[in-house]
C-alpha positions as CSV (number, residue, x, y, z in Angstrom):
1,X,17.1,17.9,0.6
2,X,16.8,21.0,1.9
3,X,17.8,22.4,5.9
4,X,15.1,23.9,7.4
5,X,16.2,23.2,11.1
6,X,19.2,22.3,12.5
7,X,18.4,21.8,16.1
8,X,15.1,21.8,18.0
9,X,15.6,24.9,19.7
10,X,15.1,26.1,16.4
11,X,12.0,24.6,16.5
12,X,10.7,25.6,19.9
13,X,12.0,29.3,19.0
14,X,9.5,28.8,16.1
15,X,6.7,27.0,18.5
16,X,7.0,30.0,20.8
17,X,6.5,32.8,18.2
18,X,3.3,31.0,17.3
19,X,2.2,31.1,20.5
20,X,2.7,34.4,21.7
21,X,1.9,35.7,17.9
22,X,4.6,37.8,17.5
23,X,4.4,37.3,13.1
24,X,1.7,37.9,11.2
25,X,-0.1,35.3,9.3
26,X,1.2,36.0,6.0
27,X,4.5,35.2,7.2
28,X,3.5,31.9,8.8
29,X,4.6,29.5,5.1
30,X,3.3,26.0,4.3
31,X,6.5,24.6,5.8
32,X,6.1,26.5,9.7
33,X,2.7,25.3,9.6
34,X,3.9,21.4,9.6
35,X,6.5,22.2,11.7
36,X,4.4,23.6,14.4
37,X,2.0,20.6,13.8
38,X,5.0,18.3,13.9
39,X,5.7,19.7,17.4
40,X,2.4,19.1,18.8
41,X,1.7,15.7,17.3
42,X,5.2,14.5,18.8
43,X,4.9,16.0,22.2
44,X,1.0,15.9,23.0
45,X,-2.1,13.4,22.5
46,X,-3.5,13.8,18.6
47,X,-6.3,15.5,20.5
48,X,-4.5,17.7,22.3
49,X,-2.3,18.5,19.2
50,X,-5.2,19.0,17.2
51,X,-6.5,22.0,19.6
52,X,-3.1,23.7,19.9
53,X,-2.9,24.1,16.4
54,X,-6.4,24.7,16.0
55,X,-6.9,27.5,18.7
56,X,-3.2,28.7,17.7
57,X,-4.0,29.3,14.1
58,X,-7.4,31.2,15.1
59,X,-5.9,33.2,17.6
60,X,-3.1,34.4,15.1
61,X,-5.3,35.9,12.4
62,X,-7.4,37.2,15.1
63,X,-4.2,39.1,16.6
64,X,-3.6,40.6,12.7
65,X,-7.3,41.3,12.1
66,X,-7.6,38.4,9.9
67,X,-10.2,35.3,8.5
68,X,-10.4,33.2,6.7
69,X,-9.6,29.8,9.2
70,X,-10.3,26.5,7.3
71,X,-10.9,23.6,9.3
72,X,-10.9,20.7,6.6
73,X,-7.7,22.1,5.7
74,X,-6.1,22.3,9.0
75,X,-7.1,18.7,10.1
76,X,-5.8,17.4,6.7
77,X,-2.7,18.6,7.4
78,X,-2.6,17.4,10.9
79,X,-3.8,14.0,9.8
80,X,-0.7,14.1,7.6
81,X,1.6,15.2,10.0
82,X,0.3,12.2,12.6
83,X,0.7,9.8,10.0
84,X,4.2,10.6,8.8
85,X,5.3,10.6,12.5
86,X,3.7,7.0,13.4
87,X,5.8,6.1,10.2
88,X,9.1,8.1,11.1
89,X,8.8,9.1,14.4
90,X,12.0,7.7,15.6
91,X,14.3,10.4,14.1
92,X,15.5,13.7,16.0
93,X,13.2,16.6,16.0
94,X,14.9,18.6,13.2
95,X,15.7,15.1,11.2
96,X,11.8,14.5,11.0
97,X,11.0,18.2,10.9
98,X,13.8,18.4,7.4
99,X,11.6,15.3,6.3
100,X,8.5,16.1,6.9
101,X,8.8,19.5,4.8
102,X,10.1,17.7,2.1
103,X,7.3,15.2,2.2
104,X,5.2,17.7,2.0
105,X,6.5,20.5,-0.3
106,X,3.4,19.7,-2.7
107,X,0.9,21.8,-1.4
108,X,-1.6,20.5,-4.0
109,X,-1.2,17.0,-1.8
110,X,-4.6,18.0,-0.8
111,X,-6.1,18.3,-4.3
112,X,-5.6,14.5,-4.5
113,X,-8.1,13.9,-2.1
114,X,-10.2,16.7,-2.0
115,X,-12.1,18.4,-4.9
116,X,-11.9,22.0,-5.4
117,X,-16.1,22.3,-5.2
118,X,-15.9,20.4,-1.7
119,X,-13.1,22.2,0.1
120,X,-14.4,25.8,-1.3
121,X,-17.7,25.0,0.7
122,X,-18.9,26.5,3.8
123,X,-19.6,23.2,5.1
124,X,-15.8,22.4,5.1
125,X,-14.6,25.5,6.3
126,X,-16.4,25.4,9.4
127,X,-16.3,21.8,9.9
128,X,-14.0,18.4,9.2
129,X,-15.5,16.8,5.7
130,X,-14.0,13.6,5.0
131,X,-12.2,13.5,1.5
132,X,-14.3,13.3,-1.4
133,X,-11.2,11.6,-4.2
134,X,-9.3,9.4,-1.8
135,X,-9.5,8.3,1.5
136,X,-6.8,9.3,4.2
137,X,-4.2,6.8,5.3
């Protein structure tokens, strides 16, 4: 397995550049995304997680000029993240965040329960569709 994080202030270095946008979206990788997740869904209420990232991920493309914000995809991912923490959530920070990644790596995760038709509508970029090919844990 590959080392992503070594420490958590690693992690809250990476937490803190989201927040104040100081890198533009295109360098913000499927793996930063979970981990950023993976900090809110740890430390805050899923609700509360859920808006951080939310709001977070808006306000960084609109910083660069950018658009394209999906919020199926988003809340998939988040749904994801909450689940793999209920199931691991007694490791360190980086332990979980090292896991997590690898977990994850397949970005076409989604594709098994989502077809392409449903998440390429408007419906589910706007709004959370529930999965059309298998049901979330």
């Amino acid at each position: 397995m590959k080392t992503y994080y070594k420490n958590e202030a690693e992690i809250r270095a990476l937490v803190e550049s989201f927040e104040a946008c100081t890198f533009h979206p295109s360098e913000f990788r499927h793996y930063q995304h979970l981990t950023v997740a993976l900090w809110y869904v740890r430390n805050l209420p899923f609700a509360e997680a859920t808006n951080k990232v939310t709001s977070g991920i808006r306000r960084l493309a609109k910083t660069y000029g950018k658009t394209g914000y999906h919020e199926t995809i988003t809340l998939f991912w988040l749904r994801i993240v909450s689940c793999f923490v209920e199931r691991h959530g007694n490791e360190s920070l980086p332990v979980l965040a090292n896991a997590l990644i690898e977990h994850c790596a397949d970005k076409d995760l989604i594709s098994r329960h989502y077809s392409p038709d449903l998440l390429a509508s408007p419906k589910a970029k706007a709004e959370w569709v529930e999965p059309d090919r298998q049901a979330l844990p």
